[in-house]
N, C-alpha and C positions, 0 to 999 in steps of 0.2 A: 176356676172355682176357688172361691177364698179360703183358706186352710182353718177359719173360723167356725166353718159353717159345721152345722152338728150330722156326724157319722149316722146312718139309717141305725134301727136297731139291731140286735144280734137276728140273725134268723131261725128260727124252728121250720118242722115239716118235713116232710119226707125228700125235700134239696138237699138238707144237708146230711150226708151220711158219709160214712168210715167204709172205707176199703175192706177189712179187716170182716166188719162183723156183715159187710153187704156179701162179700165170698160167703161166708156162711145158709146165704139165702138161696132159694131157686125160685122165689115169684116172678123174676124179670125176667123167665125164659118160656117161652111160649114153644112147645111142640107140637107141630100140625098134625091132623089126623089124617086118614090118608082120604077122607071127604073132601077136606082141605086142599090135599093135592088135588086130587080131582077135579076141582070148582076151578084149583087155577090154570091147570092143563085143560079144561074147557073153554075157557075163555081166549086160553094162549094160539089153540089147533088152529083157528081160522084166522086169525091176525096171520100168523105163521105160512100161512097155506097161501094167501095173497102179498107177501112180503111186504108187511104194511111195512111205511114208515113210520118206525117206534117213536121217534120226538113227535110224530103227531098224534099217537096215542092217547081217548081220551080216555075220563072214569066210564062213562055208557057204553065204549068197545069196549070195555074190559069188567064186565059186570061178574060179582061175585055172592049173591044174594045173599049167603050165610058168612062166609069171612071177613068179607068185606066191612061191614055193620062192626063184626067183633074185633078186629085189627083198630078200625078209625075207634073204637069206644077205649082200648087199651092206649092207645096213642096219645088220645087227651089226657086221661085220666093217671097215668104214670109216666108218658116220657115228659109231656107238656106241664102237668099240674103235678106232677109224682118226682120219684127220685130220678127222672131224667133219661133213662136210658130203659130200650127192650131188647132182647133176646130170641127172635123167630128161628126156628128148628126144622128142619127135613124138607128145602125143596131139593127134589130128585135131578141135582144140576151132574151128578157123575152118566147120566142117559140124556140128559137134555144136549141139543147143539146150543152153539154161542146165538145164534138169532133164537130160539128158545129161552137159556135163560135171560138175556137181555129182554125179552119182548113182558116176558112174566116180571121180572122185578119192576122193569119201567111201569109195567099194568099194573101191580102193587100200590105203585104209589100213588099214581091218581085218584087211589083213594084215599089219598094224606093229606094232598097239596100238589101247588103247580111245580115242576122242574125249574130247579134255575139252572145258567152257565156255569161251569166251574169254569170259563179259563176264556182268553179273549178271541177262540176259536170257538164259540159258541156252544160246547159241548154238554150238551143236557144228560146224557152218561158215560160217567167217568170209568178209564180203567185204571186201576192202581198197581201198575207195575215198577221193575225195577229195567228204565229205558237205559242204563249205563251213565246218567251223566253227570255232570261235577257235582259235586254236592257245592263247591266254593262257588260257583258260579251265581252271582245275586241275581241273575232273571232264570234262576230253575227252582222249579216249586221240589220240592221235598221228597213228597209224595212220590215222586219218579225215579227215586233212586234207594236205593237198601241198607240205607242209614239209618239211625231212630232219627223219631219224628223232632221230638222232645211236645211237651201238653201244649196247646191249640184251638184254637174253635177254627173252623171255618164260618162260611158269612154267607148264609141262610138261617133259617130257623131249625130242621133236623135234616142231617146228614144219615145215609144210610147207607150201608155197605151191603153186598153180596158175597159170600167169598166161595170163587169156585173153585182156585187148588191153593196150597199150605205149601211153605216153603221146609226146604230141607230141615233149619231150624232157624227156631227165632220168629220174630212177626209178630208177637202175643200184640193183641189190644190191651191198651191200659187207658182206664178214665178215673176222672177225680172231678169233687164236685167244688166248682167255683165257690158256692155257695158257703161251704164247709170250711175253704180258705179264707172268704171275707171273716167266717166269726172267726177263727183264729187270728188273724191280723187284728180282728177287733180286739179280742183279748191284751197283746201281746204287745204292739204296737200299734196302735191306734194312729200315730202319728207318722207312723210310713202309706199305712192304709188311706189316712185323707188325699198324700196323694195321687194314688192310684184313682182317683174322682176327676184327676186334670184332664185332658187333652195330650196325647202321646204319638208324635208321628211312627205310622207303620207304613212300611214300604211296599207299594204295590207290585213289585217285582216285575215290572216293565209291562204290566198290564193297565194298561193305563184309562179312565175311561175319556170321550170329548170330553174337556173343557178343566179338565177336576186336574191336581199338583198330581205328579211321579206317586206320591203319600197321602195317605189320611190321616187326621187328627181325632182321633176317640178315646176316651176315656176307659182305662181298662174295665174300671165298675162303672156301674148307671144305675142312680135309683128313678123311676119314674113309676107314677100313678101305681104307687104299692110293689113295684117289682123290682127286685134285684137282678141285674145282667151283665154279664160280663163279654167281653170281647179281647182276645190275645193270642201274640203269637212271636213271643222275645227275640227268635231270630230275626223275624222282619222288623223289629224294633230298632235293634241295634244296625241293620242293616240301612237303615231309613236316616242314619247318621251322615252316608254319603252325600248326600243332597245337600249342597251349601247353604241352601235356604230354611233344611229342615229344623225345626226349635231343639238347642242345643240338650242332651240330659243332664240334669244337675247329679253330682253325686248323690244326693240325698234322692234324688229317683232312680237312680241305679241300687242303692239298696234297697229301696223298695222292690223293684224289680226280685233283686235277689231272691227276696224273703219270699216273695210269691214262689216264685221257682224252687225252693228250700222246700217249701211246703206243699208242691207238686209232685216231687219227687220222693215224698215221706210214706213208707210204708205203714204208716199208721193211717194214712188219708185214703193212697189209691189201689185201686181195683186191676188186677191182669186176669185177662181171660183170651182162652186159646179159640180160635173159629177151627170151625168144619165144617167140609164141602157144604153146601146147602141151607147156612147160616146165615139169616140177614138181623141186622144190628140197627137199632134206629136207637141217636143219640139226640139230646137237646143240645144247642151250642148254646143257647143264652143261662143255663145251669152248671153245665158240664164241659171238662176240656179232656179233648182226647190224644190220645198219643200211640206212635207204635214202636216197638224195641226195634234192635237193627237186627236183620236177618240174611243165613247165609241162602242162597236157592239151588234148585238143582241144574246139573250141566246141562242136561235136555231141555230143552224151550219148551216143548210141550208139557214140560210137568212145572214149570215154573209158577212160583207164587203165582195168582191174579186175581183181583178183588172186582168188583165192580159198584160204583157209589152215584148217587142220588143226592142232589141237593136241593133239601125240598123249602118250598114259604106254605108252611101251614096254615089249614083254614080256620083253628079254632087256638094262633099264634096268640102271643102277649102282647100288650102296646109298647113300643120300642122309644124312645126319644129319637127328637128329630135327628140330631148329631150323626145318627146312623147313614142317615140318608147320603153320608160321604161314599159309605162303604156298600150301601145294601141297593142305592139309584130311587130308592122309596122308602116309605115305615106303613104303607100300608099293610093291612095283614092279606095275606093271601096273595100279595100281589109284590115282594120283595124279595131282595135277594141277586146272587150271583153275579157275573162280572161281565161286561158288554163293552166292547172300545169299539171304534171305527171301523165297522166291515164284517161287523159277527154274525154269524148265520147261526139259528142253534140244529142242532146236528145232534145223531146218536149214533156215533161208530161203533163199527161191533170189533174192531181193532184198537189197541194203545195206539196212537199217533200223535 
């Protein structure tokens, strides 16, 4: 994109908000009632009782007459078209078994959206633990080890967590809103901001899918058909350097870079919030980037952190430009998202593997 071309305009709306005075709020935490639990522990007993296969769980095995309805209504309305992120409160995951809460969150979601792959092992639910391995290692996703994350999207439309145990300490979720950095950039530097509008190779971390480079090329901002979106993840950026083929970074896009990152990391932008047992989180990635600090866990296995996450393509998503379709395999709505190579089955282990 030419450096001529004119920056969208500043944005308003409830995208763009401050860390600071969003801590202050409690409207993006939804506390179930115990109907609530109810509705979902009805739905879950007979899934449960015949060991369905949870990836092939649909929304009509999983029917929730009254939550359901109010979940998908909150979903559009504040993570989708709102400041981007919710807050769900009290599933009873300290009595639940792991095919339990698996089976309830995966039935959650299909009242959101379809599941995608997180990983090129087809797995349609994610555990997020810490598996022991390198962090240096450039085909290990992040997520599997107990370093901070550093701010991110992943590559769906909303990502959603479960969390059923808290680590010794440390692990806080933090998010900040893309949106909030574009007007700042706009502000500021304008001229670093244009080119965060290019094409950036990001490294697929050996997940590769037929036919497509080691990398993608997308542009960290996208404005299309009125919407502002963002997509990043600086490690894999700079990572995506190895590739001899990959488009070299100028310095002048490495401060850009920076500045983004300067302003991810600005307590004046983002948001930390602690999960507890029984807490599910639904974030937007095309608004919002998420992050997690680094945390220490405990020496028992069995109490160790574990999260469990959802990669959902929403039914009532935004139009994506096509570009995505390096990263997403589509831009349809409803039907994009997550990572598929050569040989993927998708799967819903009820173990980290």
């Amino acid at each position: 994109m030419p450096l001529s071309f004119e920056l969208p305009p500043e944005q308003t709306g409830p995208a763009a908000w401050y860390g600071p005075e969003m801590a202050r709020r409690d409207d993006w935490l939804m506390p179930l009632s115990p109907a609530d639990v109810a509705e979902v522990e009805a739905a879950v007993e007979p899934l449960v009782a015949r060991e369905a296969d949870i990836a092939s769980i649909s929304k009509a095995e999983f029917p929730l007459p009254t939550l359901g309805p109010k979940l998908s209504r909150r979903i559009r309305d504040e993570v989708l078209n709102g400041r981007g992120f919710l807050l769900m409160r009290g599933l009873p995951v300290q009595r639940w078994t792991m095919r339990q809460s698996a089976t309830a969150f995966y039935g959650l979601g299909t009242h959101l959206g379809s599941a995608r792959s997180q990983n090129g092992k087809g797995h349609v639910l994610g555990h997020v633990r810490d598996l022991g391995l390198d962090v240096k290692d450039p085909n290990v996703r992040i997520y599997q080890t107990h370093e901070r994350q550093t701010y991110h999207t992943d590559s769906c439309d909303i990502v959603s967590l479960l969390c059923l145990k808290t680590a010794k300490s440390g692990g806080l979720s933090a998010l900040v809103s893309s949106t909030t950095i574009f007007n700042e950039m706009r502000r500021r530097r304008p001229d670093l901001l244009k080119l965060l509008f290019q094409p950036l190779a990001t490294d697929r971390r050996g997940e590769v899918p037929e036919g497509q480079k080691p990398y993608f090329e997308i542009p960290v901002f996208n404005w299309h058909d009125g919407f502002l979106s963002a997509i990043y993840q600086r490690q894999y950026i700079d990572s995506a350097q190895r590739f001899p083929d990959a488009p070299r970074l100028t310095p002048q896009q490495v401060e850009a870079l920076d500045m983004f990152d300067a302003l991810t990391n600005d307590p004046k932008l983002h948001l930390f919030m602690e999960f507890r047992p029984g807490d599910v989180q639904f974030v937007h990635n095309h608004t919002l980037l998420h992050d997690r600090t680094a945390f220490e866990d405990w020496p028992e296995p069995e109490r160790r952190r574990h999260l469990l996450r959802l990669w959902l393509a929403a039914t009532d998503a935004r139009p994506l430009p096509a570009v995505f379709a390096q990263r997403y395999g589509s831009v349809t709505v409803g039907d994009r998202g997550g990572i598929i190579v050569r040989g993927t089955r998708l799967q819903a282990p009820l173990d980290a593997v």
